[in-house]
KOLVEXGU-592362 format. One record per residue (C-alpha): residue in three letters; chain; x, y, z. Coordinates in pm, whole numbers, plus 50000, padded with zeros to 5 digits. Each point is the difference from the previous one (the first is absolute). Example, Ala and Ser with C-alpha at 12.3 -4.5 7.8 and 13.67 -1.06 7.14 Angstrom:
{rest=ALA, kette=A, px=51230, py=49550, pz=50780} .
{rest=SER, kette=A, px=50137, py=50344, pz=49934} .
END
This chain:
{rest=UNK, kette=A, px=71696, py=28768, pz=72996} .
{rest=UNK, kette=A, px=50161, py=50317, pz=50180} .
{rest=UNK, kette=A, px=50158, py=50245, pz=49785} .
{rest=UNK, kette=A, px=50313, py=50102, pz=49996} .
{rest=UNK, kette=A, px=50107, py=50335, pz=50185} .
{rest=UNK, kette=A, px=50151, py=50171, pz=49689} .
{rest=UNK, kette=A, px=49907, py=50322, pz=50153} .
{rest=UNK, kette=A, px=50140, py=49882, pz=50372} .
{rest=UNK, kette=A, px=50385, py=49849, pz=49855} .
{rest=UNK, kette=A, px=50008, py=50370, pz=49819} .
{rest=UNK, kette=A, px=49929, py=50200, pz=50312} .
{rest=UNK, kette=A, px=50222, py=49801, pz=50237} .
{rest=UNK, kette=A, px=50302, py=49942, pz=49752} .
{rest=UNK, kette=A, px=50016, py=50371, pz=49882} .
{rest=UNK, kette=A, px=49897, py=50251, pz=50239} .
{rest=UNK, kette=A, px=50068, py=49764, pz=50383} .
{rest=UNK, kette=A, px=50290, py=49773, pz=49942} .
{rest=UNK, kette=A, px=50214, py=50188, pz=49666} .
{rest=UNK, kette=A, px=50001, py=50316, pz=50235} .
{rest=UNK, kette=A, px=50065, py=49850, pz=50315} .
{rest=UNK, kette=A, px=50297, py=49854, pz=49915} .
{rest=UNK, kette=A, px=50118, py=50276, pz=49755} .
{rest=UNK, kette=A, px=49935, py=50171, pz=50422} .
{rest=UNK, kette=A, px=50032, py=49836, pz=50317} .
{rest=UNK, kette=A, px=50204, py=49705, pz=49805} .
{rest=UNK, kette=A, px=50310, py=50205, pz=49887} .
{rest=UNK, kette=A, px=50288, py=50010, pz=50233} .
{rest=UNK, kette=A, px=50071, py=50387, pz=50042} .
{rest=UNK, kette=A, px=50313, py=49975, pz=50193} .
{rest=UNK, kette=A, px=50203, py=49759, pz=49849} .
{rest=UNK, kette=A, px=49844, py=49965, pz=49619} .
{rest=UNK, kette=A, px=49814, py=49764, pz=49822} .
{rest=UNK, kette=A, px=49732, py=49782, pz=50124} .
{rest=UNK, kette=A, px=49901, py=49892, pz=50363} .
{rest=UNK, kette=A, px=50044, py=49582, pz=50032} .
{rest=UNK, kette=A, px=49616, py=49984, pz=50193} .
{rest=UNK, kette=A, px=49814, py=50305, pz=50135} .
{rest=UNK, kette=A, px=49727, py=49938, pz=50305} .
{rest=UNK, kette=A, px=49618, py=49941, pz=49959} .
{rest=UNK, kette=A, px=50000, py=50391, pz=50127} .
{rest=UNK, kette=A, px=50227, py=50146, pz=49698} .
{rest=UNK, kette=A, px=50260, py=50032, pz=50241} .
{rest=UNK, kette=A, px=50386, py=49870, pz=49957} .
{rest=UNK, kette=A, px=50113, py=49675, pz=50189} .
{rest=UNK, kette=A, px=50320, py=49969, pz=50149} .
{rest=UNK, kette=A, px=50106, py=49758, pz=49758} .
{rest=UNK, kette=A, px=50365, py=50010, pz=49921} .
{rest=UNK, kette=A, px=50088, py=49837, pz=49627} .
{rest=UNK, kette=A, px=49830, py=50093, pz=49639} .
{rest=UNK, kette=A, px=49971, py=49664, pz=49779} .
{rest=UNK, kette=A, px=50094, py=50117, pz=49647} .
{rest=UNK, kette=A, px=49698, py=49789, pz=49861} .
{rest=UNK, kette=A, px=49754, py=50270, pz=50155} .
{rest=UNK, kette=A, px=50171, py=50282, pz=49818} .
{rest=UNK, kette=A, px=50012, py=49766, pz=49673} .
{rest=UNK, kette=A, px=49623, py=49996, pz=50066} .
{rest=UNK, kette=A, px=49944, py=50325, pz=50086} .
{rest=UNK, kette=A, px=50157, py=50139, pz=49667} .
{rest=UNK, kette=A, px=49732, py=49714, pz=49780} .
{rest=UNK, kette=A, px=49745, py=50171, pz=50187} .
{rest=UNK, kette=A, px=50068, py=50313, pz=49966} .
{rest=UNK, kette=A, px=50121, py=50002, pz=49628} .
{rest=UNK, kette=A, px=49674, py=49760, pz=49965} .
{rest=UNK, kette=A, px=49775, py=50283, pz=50145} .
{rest=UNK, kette=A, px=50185, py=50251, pz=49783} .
{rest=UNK, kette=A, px=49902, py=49851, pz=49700} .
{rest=UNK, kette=A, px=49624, py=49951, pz=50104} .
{rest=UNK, kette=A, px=49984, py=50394, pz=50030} .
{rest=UNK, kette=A, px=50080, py=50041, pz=50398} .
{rest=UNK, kette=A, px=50285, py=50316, pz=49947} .
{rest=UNK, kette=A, px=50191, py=49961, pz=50337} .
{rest=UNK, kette=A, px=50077, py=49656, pz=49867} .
{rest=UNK, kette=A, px=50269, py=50146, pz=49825} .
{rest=UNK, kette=A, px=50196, py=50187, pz=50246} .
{rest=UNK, kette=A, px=49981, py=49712, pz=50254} .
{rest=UNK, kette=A, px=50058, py=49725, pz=49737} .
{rest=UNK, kette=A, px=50339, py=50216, pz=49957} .
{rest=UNK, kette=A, px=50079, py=50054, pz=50359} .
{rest=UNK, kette=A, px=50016, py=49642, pz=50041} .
{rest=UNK, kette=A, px=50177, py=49937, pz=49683} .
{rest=UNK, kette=A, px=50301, py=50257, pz=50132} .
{rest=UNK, kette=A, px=49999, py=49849, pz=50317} .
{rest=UNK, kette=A, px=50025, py=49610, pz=49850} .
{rest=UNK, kette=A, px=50260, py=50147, pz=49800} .
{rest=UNK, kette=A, px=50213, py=50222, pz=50269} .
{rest=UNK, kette=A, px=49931, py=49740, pz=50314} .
{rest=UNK, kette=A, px=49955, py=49641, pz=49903} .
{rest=UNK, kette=A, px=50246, py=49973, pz=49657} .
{rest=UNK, kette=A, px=50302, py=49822, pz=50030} .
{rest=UNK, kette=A, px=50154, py=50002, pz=49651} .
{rest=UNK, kette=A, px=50031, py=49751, pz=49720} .
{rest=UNK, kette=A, px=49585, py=49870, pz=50014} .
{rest=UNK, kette=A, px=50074, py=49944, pz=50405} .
{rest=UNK, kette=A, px=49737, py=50163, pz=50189} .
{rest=UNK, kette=A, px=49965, py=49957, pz=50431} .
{rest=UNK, kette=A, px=49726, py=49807, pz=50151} .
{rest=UNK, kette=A, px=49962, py=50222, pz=50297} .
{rest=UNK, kette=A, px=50079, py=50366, pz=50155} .
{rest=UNK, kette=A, px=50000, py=50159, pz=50331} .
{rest=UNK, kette=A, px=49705, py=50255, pz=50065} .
{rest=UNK, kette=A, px=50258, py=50255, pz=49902} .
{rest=UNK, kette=A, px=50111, py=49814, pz=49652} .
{rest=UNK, kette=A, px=50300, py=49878, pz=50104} .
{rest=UNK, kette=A, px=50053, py=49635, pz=49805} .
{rest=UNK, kette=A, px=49985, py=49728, pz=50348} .
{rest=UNK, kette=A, px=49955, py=49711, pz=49747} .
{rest=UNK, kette=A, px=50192, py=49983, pz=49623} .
{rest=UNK, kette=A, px=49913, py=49660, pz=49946} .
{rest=UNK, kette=A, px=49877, py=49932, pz=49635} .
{rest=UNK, kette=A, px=49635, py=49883, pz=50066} .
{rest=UNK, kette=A, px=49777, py=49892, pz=49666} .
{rest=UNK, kette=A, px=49735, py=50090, pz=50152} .
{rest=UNK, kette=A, px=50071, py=50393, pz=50033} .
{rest=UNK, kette=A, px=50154, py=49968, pz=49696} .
{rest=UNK, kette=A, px=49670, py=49893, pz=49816} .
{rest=UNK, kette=A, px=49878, py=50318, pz=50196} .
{rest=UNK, kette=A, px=50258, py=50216, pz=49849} .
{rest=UNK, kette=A, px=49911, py=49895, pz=49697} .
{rest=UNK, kette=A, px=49655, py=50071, pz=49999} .
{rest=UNK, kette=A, px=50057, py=50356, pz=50131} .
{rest=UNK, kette=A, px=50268, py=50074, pz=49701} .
{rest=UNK, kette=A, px=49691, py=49868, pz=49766} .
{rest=UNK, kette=A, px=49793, py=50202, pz=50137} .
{rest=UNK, kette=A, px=50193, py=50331, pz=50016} .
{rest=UNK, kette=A, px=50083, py=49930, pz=49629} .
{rest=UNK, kette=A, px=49691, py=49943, pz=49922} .
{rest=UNK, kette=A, px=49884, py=50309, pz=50166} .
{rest=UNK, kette=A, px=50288, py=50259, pz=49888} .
{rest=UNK, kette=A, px=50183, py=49818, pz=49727} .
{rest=UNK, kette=A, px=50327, py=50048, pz=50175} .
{rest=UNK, kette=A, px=50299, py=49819, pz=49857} .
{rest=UNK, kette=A, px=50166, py=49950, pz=50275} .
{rest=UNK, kette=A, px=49718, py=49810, pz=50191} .
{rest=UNK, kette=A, px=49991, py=49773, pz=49711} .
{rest=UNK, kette=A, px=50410, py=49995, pz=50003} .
{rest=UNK, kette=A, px=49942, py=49905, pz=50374} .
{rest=UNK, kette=A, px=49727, py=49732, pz=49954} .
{rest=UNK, kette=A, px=50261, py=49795, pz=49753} .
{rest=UNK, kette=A, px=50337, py=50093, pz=50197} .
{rest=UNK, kette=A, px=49765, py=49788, pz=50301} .
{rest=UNK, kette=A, px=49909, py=49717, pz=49728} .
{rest=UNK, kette=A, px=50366, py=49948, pz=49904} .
{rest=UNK, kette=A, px=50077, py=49968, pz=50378} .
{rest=UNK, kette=A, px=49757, py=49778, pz=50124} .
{rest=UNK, kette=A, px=50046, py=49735, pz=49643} .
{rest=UNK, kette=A, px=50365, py=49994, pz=50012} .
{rest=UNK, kette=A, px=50065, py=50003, pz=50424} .
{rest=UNK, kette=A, px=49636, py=49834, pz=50088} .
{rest=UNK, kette=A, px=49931, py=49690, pz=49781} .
{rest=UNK, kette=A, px=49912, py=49657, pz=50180} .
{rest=UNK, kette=A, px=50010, py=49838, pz=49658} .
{rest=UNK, kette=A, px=49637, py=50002, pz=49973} .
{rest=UNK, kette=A, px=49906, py=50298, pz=50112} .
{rest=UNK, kette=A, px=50183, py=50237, pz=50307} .
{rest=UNK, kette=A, px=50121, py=50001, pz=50326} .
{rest=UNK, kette=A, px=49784, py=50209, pz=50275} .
{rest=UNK, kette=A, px=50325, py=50153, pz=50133} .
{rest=UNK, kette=A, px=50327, py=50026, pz=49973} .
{rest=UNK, kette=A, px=50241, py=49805, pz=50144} .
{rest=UNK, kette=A, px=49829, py=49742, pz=49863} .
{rest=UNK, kette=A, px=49821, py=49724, pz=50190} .
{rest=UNK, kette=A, px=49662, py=49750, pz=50006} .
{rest=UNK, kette=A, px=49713, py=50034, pz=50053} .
{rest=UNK, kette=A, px=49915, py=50124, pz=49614} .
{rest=UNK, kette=A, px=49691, py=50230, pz=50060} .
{rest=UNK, kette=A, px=49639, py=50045, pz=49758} .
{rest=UNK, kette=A, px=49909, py=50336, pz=50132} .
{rest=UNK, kette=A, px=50285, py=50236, pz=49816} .
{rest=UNK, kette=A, px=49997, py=49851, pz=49738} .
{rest=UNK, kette=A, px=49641, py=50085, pz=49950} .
{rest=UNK, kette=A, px=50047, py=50335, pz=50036} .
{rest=UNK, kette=A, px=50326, py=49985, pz=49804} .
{rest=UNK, kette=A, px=49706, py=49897, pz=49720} .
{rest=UNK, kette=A, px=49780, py=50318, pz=50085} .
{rest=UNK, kette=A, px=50299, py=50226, pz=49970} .
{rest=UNK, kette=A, px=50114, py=49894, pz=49641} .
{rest=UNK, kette=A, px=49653, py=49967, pz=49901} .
{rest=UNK, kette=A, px=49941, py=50325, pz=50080} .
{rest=UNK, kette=A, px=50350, py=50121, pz=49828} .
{rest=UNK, kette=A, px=49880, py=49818, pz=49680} .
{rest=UNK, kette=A, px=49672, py=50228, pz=50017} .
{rest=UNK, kette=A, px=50205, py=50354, pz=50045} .
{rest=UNK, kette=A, px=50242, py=49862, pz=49756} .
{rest=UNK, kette=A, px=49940, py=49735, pz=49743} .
{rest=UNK, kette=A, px=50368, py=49848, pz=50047} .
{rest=UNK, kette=A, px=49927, py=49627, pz=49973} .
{rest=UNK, kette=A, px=50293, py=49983, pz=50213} .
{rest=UNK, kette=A, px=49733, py=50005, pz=50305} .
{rest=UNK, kette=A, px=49763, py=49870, pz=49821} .
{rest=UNK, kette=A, px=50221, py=49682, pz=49959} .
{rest=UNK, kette=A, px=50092, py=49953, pz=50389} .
{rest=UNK, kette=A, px=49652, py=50030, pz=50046} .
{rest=UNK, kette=A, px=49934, py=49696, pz=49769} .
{rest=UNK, kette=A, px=50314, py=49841, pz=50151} .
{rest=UNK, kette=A, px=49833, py=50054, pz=50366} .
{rest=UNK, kette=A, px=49648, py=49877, pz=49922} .
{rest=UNK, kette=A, px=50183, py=49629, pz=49847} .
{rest=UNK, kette=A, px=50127, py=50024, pz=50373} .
{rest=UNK, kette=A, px=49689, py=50038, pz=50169} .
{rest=UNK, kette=A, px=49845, py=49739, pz=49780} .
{rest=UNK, kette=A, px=50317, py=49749, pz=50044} .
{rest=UNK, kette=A, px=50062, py=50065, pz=50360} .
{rest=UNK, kette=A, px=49836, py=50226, pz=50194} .
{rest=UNK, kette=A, px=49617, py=49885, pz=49950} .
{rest=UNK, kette=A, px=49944, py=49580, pz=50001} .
{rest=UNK, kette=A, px=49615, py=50039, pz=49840} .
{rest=UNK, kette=A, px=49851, py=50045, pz=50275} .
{rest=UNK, kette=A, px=50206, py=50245, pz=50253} .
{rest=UNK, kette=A, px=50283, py=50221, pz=49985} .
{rest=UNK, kette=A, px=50291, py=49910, pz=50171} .
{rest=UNK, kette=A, px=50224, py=50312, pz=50197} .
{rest=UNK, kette=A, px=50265, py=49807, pz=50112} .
{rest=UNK, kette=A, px=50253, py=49796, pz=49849} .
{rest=UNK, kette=A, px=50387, py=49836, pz=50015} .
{rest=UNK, kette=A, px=50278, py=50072, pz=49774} .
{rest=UNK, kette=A, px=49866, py=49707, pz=49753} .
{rest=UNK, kette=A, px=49665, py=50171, pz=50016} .
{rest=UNK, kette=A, px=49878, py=49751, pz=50225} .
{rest=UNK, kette=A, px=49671, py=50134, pz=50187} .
{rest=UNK, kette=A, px=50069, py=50081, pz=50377} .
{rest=UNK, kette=A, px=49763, py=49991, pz=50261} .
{rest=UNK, kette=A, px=49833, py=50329, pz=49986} .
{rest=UNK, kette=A, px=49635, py=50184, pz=50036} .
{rest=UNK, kette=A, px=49853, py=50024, pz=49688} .
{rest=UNK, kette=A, px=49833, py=50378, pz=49991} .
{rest=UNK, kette=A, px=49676, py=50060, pz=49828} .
{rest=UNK, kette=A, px=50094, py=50360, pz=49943} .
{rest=UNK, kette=A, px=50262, py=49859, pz=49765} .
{rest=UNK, kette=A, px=49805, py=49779, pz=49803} .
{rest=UNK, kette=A, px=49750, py=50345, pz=49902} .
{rest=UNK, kette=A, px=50313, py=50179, pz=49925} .
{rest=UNK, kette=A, px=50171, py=49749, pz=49781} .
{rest=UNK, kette=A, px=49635, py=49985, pz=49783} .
{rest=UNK, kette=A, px=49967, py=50353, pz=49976} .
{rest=UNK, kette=A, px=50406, py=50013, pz=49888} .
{rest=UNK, kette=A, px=49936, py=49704, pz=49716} .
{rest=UNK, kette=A, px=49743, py=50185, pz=49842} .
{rest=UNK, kette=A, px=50179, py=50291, pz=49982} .
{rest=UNK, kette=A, px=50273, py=49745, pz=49803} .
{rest=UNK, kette=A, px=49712, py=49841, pz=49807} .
{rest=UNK, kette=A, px=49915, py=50381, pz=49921} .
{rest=UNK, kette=A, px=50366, py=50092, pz=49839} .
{rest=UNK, kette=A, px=50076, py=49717, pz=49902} .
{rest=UNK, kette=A, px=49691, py=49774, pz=49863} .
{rest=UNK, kette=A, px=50176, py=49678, pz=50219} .
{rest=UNK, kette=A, px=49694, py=49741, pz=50078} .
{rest=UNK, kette=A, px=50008, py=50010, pz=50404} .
{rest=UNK, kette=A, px=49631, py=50011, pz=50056} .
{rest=UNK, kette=A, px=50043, py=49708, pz=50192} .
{rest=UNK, kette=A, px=50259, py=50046, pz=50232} .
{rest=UNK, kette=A, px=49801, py=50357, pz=50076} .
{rest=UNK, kette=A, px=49687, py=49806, pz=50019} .
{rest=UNK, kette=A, px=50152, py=49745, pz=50231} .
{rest=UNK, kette=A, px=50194, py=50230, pz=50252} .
{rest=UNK, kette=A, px=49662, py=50225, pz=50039} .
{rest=UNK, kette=A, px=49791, py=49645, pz=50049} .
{rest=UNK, kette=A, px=50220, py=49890, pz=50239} .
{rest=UNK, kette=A, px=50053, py=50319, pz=50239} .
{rest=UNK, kette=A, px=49611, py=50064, pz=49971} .
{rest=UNK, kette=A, px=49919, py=49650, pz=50133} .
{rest=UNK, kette=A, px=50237, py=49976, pz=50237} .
{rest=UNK, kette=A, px=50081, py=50349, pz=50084} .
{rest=UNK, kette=A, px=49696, py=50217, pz=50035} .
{rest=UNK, kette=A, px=49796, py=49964, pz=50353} .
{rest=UNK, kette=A, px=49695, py=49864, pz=49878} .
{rest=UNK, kette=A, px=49808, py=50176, pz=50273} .
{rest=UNK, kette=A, px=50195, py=50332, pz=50020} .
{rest=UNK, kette=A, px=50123, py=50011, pz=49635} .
{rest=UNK, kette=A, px=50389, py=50099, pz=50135} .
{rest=UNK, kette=A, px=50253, py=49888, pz=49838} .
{rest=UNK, kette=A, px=50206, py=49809, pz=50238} .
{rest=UNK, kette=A, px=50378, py=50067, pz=50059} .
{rest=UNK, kette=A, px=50122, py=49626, pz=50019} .
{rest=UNK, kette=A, px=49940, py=49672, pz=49902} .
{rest=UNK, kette=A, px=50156, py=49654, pz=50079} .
{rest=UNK, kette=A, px=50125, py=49780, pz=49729} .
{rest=UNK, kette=A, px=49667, py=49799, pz=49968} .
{rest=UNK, kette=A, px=49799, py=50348, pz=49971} .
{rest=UNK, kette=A, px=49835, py=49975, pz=50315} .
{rest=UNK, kette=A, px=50028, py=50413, pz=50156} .
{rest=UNK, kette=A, px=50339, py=50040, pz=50222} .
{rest=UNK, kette=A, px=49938, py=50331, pz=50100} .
{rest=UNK, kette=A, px=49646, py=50132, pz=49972} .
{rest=UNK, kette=A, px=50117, py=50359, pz=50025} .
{rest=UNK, kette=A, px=49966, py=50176, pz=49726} .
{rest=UNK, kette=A, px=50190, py=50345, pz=49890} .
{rest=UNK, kette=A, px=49888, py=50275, pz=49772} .
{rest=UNK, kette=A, px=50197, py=49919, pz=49730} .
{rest=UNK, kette=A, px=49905, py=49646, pz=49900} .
{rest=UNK, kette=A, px=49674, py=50133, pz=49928} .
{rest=UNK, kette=A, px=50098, py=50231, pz=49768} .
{rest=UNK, kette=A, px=50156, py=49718, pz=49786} .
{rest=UNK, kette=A, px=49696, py=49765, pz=49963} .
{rest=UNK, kette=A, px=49820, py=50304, pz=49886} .
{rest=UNK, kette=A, px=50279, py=50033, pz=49730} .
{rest=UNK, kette=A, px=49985, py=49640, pz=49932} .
{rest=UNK, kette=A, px=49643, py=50017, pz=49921} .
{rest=UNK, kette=A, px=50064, py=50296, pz=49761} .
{rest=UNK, kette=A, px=50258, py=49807, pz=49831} .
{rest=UNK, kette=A, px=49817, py=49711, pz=49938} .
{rest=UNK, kette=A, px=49692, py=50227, pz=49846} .
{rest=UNK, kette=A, px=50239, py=50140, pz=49809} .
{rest=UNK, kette=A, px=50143, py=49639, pz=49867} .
{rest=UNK, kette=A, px=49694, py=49808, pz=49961} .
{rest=UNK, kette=A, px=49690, py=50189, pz=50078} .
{rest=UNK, kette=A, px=49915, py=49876, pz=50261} .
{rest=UNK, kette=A, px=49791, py=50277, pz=50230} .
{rest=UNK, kette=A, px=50150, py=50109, pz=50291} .
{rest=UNK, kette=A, px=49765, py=50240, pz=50147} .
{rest=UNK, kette=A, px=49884, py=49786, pz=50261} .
{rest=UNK, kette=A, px=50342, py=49957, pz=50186} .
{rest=UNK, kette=A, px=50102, py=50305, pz=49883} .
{rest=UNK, kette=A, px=49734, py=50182, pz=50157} .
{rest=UNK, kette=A, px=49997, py=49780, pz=50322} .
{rest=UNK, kette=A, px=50387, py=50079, pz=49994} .
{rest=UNK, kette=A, px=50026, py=50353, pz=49963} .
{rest=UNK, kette=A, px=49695, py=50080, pz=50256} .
{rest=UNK, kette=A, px=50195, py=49803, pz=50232} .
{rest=UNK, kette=A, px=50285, py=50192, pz=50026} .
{rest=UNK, kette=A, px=49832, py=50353, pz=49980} .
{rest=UNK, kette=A, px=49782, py=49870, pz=50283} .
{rest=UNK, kette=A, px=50215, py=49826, pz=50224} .
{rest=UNK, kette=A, px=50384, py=50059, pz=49929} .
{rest=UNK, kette=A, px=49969, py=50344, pz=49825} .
{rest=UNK, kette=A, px=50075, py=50339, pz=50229} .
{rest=UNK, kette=A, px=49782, py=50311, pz=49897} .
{rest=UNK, kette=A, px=50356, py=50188, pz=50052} .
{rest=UNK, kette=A, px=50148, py=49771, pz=49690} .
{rest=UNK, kette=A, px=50171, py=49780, pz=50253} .
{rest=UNK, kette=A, px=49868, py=49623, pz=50059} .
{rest=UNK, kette=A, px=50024, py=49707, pz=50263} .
{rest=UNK, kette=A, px=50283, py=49813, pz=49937} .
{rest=UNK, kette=A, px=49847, py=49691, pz=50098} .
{rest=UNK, kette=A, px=49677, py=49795, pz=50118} .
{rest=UNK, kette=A, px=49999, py=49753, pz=50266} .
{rest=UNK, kette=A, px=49842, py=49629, pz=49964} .
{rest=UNK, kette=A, px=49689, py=50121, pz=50078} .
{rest=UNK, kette=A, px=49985, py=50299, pz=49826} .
{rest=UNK, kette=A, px=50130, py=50283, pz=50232} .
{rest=UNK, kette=A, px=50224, py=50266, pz=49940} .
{rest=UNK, kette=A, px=50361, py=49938, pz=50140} .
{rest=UNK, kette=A, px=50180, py=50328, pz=50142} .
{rest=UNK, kette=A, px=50305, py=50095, pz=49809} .
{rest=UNK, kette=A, px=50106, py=50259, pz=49829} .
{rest=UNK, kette=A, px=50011, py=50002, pz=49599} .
{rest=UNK, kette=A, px=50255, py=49866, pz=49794} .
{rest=UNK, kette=A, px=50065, py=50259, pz=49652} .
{rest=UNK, kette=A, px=50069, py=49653, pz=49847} .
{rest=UNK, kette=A, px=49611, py=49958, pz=49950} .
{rest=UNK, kette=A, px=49951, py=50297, pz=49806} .
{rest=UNK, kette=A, px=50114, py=49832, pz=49666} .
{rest=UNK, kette=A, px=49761, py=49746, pz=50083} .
{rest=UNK, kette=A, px=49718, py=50183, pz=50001} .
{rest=UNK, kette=A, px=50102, py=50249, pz=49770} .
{rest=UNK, kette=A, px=50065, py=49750, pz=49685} .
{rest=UNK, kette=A, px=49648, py=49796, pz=50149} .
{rest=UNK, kette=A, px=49808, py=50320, pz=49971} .
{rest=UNK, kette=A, px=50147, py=50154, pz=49689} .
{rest=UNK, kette=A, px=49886, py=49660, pz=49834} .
{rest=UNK, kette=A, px=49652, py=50012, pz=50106} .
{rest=UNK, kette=A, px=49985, py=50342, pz=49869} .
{rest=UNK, kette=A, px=50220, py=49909, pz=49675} .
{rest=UNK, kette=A, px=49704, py=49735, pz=49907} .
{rest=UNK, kette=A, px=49709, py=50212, pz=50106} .
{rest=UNK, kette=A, px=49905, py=50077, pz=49686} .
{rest=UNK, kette=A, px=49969, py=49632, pz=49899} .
{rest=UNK, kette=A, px=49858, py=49890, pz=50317} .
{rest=UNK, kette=A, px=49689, py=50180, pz=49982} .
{rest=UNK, kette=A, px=49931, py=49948, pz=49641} .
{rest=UNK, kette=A, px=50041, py=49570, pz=50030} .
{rest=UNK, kette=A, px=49647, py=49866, pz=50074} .
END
């Protein structure tokens, strides 16, 4: 059995990709954080920032912060000031998207940069105890429960309209999950709770989760994505871990199912797509799905005991070897048979790889002393 590259996640995560985009990915001239940055370290010409990837940026930062890495600090508050000064609308409203200059091109309430507000304001808080990120995070929680309820569970957007959509409110989870740990309010802890009896009722049938879905929470035909499945696992455990709630099986279930129908048996990528039936739809595979079955593994270790150093260690070598940039950059994504696709890199994926990594390293200690 290979061994996992403790040593290798370290070196990559702390002194190639924290500084290169605490570098080449900060956008000098108009603030903030650049939306994708070329395999070369230089700027694209893209013209919009998605609030999301300065949501992420500020977990990452305020993440590395807290693991000792001192610039984390500064640049988790640069992107905290510019959340606050470019993207905040008033009331819990935040925009979805901003010009390359920070200009607001799209006000629309979206749960899904919401969820990523959220988790930045947990973050921050949990890295500076400052009241009024925590003031913020609940001022956004009033909004979307009172002006974003579908009943059971909450509209994607406002105006509302169908199709009812899996993937924020998964990271609507993460985000209170992680303001329960800076916190202890149960009020997160309790939309959490309220969020996994979705998932379980809706969103996952026993056997796949669902992303799509009509205003009676009906599925719609949609691609199921392995990358989800990991994600959701690694997201109940951290529940099961607050909380105490018995979903080994759901997490047990989701990892199953994206492993056996999700992994390329003969590369070991984690494919982008599948069709309804489980059979691959696209065969591509990005960076960032792998970094979720990795977490999946960890999550079920950490659940049942099961040991996860095989996939773990296939996983990880994976993407240092074939995705991973000695700059701190990566390959956004794989062909079908295993090539690298140009394009440059989406910031997005940082928060990916970040959280993946900072897991692996989180359970070191444990993972080399289990026989």
């Amino acid at each position: 059995m290979s061994e996992i590259p403790f040593a290798d996640v370290r070196a990559w995560l702390f002194e190639a990709a924290l500084p290169f985009w605490a570098g080449p990915g900060l956008d000098e001239t108009h603030g903030g954080f650049l939306e994708e940055v070329g395999r070369d370290g230089l700027e694209t010409d893209v013209a919009f920032k998605r609030v999301r990837v300065t949501c992420r940026h500020v977990y990452a930062f305020s993440h590395a912060a807290l693991l000792g890495w001192s610039p984390g600090a500064e640049l988790s508050a640069r992107g905290y000031e510019y959340l606050l000064a470019k993207a905040r609308l008033g009331g819990g409203r935040w925009a979805r998207l901003l010009s390359r200059e920070g200009a607001v091109i799209d006000d629309a309430p979206d749960l899904y940069e919401h969820a990523f507000v959220l988790l930045a304001l947990a973050w921050r808080y949990r890295l500076t105890r400052d009241a009024d990120a925590l003031a913020l995070a609940h001022e956004t929680l009033d909004f979307i429960e009172s002006q974003m309820r579908a009943g059971e569970g909450f509209w994607p957007h406002l105006p509302k309209a169908p199709p009812l959509l899996q993937n924020p409110h998964m990271h609507l989870t993460e985000a209170t999950l992680a303001l329960f740990e800076a916190t202890a309010d149960e009020r997160f802890l309790d939309l959490a709770g309220e969020l996994t009896g979705l998932l379980r009722r809706r969103f996952f049938n026993g056997r796949s989760l669902g992303e799509r879905f009509d205003a009676e929470w009906r599925p719609a035909p949609a691609e199921l994505e392995p990358g989800h499945h990991f994600e959701w696992a690694w997201i109940l455990a951290q529940y099961h871990r607050h909380s105490g709630a018995e979903i080994e099986r759901e997490a047990v279930a989701l990892t199953t199912f994206a492993e056996t129908h999700g992994v390329d048996p003969a590369l070991s990528i984690t494919y982008d797509g599948l069709d309804e039936s489980g059979a691959p739809a696209r065969r591509t595979s990005r960076t960032w799905p792998n970094t979720e079955r990795i977490k999946a593994h960890l999550a079920l270790f950490e659940l049942t005991g099961r040991d996860p150093r095989p996939v773990v260690a296939s996983a990880t070598r994976l993407l240092l070897d074939r995705y991973l940039l000695p700059n701190g950059g990566w390959i956004d994504r794989l062909d079908e048979s295993g090539r690298a696709e140009d394009g440059p890199m989406p910031a997005s994926t940082f928060y990916h790889l970040f959280l993946a990594f900072a897991e692996v390293l989180r359970l070191e200690p444990l993972l080399r002393q289990t026989p």
